[in-house]
C-alpha positions in Angstrom: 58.6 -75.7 6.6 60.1 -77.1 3.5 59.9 -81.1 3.4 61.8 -82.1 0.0 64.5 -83.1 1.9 63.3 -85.9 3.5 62.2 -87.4 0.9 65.4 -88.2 -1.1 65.8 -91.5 0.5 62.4 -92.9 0.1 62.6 -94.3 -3.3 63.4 -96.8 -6.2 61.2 -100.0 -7.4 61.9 -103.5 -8.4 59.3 -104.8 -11.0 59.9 -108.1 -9.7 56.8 -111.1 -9.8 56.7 -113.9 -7.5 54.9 -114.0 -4.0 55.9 -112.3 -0.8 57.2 -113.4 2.3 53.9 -113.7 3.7 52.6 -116.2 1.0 50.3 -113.9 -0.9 50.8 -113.3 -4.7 52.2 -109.8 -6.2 53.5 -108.6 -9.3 55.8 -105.6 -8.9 57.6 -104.7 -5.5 59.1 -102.0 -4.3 62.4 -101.3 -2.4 62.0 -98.2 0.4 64.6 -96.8 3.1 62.3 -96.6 6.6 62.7 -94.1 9.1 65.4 -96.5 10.9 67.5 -95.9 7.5 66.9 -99.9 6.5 66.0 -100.8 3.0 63.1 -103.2 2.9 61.5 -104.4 -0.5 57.8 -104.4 -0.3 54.9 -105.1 -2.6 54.1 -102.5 -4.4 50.4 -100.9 -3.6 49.6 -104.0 -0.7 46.1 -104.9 -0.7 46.7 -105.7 3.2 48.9 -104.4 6.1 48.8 -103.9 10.0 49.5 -101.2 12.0 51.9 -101.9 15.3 52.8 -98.8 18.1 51.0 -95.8 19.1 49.6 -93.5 16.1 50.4 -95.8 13.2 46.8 -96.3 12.4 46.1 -93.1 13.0 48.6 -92.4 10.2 47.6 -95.0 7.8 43.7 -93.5 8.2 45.8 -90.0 7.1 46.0 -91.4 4.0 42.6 -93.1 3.5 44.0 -96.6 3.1 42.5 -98.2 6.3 40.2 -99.9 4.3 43.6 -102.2 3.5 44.3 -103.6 7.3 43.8 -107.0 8.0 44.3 -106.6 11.7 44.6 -104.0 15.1 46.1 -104.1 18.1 44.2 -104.7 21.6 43.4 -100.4 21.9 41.4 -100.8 18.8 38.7 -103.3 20.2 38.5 -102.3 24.2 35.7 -100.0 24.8 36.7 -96.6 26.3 35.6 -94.8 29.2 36.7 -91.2 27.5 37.5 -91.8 23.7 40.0 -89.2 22.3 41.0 -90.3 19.2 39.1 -88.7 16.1 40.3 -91.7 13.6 39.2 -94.4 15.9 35.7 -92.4 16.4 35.2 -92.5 12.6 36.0 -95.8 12.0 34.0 -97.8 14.3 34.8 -101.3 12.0 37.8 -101.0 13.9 36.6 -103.0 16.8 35.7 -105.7 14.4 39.3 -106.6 13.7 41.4 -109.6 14.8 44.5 -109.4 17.4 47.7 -108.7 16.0 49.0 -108.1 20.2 48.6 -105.5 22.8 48.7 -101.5 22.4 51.9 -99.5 22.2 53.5 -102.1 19.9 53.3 -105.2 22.0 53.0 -107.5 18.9 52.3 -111.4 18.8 53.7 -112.8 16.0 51.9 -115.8 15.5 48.5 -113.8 15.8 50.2 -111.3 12.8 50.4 -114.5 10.4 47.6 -115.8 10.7 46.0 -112.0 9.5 48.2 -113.1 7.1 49.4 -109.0 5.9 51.4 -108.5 3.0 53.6 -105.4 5.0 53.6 -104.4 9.0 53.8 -100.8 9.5 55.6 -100.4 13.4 56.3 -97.1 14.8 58.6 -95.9 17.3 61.0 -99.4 17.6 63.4 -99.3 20.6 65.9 -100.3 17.8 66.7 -101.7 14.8 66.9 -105.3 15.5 63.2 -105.0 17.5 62.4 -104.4 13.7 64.3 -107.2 12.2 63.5 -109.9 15.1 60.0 -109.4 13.9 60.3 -109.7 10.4 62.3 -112.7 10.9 59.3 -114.3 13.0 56.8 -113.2 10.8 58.4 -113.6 7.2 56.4 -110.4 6.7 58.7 -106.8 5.7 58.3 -104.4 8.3 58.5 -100.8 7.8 60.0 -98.6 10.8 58.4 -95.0 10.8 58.9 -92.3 13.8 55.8 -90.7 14.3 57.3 -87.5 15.4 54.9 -84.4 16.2 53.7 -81.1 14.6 56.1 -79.0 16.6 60.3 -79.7 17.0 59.8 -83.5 14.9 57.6 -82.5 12.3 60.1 -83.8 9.9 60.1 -87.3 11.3 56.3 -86.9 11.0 56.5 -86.2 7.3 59.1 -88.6 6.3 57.0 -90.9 8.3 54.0 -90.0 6.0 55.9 -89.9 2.6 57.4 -93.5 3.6 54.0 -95.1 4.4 52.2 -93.3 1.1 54.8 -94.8 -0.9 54.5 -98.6 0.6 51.0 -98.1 -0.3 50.5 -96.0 -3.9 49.2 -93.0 -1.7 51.8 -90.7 -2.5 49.8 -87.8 -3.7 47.4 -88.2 -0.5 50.3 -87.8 1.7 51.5 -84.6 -0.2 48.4 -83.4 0.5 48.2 -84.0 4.4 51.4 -82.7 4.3 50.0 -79.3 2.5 47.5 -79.4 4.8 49.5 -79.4 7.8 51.8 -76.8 6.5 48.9 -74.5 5.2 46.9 -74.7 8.4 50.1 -74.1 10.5 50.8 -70.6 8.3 47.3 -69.8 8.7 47.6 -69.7 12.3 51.1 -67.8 12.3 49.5 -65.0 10.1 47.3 -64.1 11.9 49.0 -63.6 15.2 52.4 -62.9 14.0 52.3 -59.1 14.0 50.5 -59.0 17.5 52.7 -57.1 19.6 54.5 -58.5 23.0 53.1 -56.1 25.0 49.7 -56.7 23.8 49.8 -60.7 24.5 47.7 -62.2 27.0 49.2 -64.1 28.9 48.2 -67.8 29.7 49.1 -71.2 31.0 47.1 -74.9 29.8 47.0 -77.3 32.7 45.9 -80.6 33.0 47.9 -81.9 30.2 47.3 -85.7 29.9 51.0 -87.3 29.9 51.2 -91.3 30.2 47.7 -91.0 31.4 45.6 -88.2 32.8 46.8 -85.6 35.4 45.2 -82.4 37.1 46.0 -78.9 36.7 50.5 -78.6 37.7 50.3 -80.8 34.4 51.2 -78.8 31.8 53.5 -78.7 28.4 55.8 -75.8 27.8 56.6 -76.2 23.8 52.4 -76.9 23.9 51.9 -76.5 19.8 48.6 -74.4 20.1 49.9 -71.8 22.0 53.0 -71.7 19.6 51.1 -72.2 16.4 49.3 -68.6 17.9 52.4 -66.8 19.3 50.6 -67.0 22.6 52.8 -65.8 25.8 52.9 -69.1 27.6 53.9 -68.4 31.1 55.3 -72.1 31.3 56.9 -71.6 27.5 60.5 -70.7 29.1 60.9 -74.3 31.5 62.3 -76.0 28.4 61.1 -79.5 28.5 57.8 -80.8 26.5 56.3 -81.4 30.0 56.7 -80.4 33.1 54.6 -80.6 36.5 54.4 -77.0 37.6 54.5 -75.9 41.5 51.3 -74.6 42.4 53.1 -71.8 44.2 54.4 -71.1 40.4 51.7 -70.8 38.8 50.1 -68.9 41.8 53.0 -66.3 41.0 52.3 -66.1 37.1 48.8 -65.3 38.1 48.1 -65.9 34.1 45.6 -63.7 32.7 43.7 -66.5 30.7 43.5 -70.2 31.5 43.1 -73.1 29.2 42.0 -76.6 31.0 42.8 -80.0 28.9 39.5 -82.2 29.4 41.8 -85.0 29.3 42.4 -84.7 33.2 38.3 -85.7 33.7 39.4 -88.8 33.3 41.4 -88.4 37.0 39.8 -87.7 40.7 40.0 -84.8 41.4 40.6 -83.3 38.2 42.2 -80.3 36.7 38.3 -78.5 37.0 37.4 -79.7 40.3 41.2 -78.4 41.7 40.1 -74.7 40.1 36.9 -74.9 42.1 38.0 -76.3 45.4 41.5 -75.9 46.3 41.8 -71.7 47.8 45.2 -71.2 46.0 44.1 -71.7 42.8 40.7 -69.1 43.8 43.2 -65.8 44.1 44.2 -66.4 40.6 42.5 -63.5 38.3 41.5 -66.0 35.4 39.3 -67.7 37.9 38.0 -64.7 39.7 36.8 -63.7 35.9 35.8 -66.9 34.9 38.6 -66.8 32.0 39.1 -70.4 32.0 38.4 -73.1 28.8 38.4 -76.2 27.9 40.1 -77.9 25.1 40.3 -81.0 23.7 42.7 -83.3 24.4 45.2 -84.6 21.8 47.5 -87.0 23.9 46.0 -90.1 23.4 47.7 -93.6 22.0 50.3 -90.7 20.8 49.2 -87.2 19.6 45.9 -86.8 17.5 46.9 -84.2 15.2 43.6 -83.0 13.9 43.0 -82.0 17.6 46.2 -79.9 17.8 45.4 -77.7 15.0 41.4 -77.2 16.1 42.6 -76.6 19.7 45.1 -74.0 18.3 42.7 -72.4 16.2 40.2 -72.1 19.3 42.8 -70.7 21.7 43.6 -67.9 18.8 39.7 -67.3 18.6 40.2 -66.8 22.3 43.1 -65.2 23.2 43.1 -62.9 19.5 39.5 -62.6 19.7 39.2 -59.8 16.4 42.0 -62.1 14.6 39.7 -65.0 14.5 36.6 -63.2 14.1 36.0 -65.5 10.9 36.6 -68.7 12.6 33.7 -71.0 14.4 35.9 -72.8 16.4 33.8 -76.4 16.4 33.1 -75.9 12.3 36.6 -75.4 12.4 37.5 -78.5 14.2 34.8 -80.8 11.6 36.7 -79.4 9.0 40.0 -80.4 10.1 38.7 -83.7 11.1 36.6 -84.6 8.0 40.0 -83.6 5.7 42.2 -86.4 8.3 39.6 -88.7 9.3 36.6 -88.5 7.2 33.8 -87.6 9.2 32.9 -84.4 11.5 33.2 -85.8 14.7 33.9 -82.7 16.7 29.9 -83.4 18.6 30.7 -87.0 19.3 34.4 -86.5 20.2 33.0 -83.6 22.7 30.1 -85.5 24.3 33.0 -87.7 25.9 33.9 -84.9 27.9 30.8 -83.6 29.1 30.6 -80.8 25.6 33.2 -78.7 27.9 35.3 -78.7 24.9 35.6 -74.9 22.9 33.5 -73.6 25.8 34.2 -71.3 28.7 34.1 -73.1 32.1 32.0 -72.1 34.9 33.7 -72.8 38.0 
């Protein structure tokens, strides 16, 4: 997908001394239009920021500046039960952090001050004056960025991460996660592009986590693996990025192969325990063959990209077995995370859900 576009509008410096709004000293600022369209003057290459709204860490880790935040919000520092976020797994000093508010942008003002941050990063306002109102409490610039997906907003996505690499002098980095994105994406296509219709298997993913975990009617029809590997998606023609399927639907797809997000362990009874138990679910041939396996889930405090792509390139090694005879799904997935994140943390991601990740499930 070409990105040049979205770039045009995130540009043009001010070399400009004197001290920010948030009292700390700089020498050269920079003037950048945010996703909202709003042109905020920043200091150039900040030496400290914080990260407000699902995935905006994530994003700034992306880029290897989380060494530059001065503060987290409350998901950050609460232990969790099931941990599915690769960034927040590699960066432990996380927890270590002062309060800036609670998760999913819930800021508190007074505790952003006094972390004292030269530029607040916020994604996904409800509007443009949510952005403003907080910049006028803190005296701190704020930066708006949509944190968009890999799939139908992987524009916003970009432009989010060409907006924060500029903010912070990581412009090259971003081109590269970028690149990275795009190559891994056209990797994925290639090899499953010329696969013919009538020799796709068919398939369905349940237990997609969706504002918290679900069990197995939980499922997304535009889900980016099976795109990413032309997979025949039984759900793929409901049209909506999630959907809760009938049972009695998915009885009458009767998909050849099933995929089980692990996120749904985290619910009673879960995806896994619904395969075993409930006697619809037993006439379905996937279970009668034991074709059913678990992948890791990506939905959590917003989508975990790294664990899109090694989910999709497992489901290819599944599904197009000969295609991906190259790929070791879990190397894979260290790869991928050690490029976003910094470390291989495919083992210690998996051990949260019982290593049934990139594994067939015995039911």
């Amino acid at each position: 997908m070409a990105v040049t576009a979205f770039f045009a509008g995130c540009t043009g410096t001010d070399s400009t001394a004197g001290e920010t709004s948030g009292g700390s000293a700089v020498s050269e600022t920079v003037t950048i239009t945010d996703a909202l369209g709003r042109e905020v003057t920043v200091p150039k290459n900040p030496e400290s920021v914080v990260c407000s709204g699902s995935g905006t860490l994530r994003l700034l880790t992306y880029l290897e500046a989380q060494d530059k935040i001065v503060g987290v919000d409350d998901i950050e520092i609460e232990e969790q039960q099931l941990e599915g976020r690769p960034y927040a797994i590699a960066n432990t000093q996380f927890k270590n952090y002062p309060l800036i508010g609670e998760y999913r942008g819930a800021d508190d003002p007074e505790k952003i001050i006094a972390c004292n941050p030269e530029v607040i990063f916020k994604s996904n306002p409800t509007s443009a004056s949510e952005i403003d109102e907080l910049q006028d409490k803190t005296g701190i610039p704020v930066v708006a960025l949509t944190y968009g997906s890999l799939s139908v907003e992987r524009s916003d996505l970009y432009q989010s991460l060409t907006i924060m690499g500029e903010v912070m002098g990581k412009e090259d980095r971003a081109k590269d996660v970028i690149e990275f994105f795009n190559s891994s994406i056209a990797d994925l296509n290639g090899r499953t592009e010329s696969v013919a219709e009538d020799d796709k298997i068919s398939t369905y993913v349940g237990g997609i986590s969706y504002r918290g975990p679900h069990g197995f009617q939980s499922t997304e029809p535009s889900y980016p693996p099976f795109i990413f590997v032309n997979a025949y998606n039984v759900a793929g023609e409901m049209g909506t990025e999630h959907a809760d399927v009938a049972k009695e639907k998915i009885i009458e797809w009767n998909p050849e192969v099933l995929f089980v997000d692990l996120g749904t362990l985290q619910t009673t009874p879960s995806a896994i325990d619904e395969l075993k138990t409930d006697e619809s679910y037993q006439t379905l041939d996937a279970v009668k063959s034991d074709k059913v396996y678990g992948v890791l889930p990506y939905n959590y405090y917003a989508s975990n990209y790294g664990s899109v792509l090694a989910d999709a390139y497992y489901v290819g090694s599944v599904l197009y077995p000969d295609q991906f005879a190259d790929i070791d799904p879990a190397e894979k997935a260290d790869e991928i995370y050690t490029f976003l994140v910094g470390e291989p943390v495919f083992d210690e991601l998996n051990a949260y859900y019982d290593n049934l990740g990139f594994t067939q499930i015995k039911l």
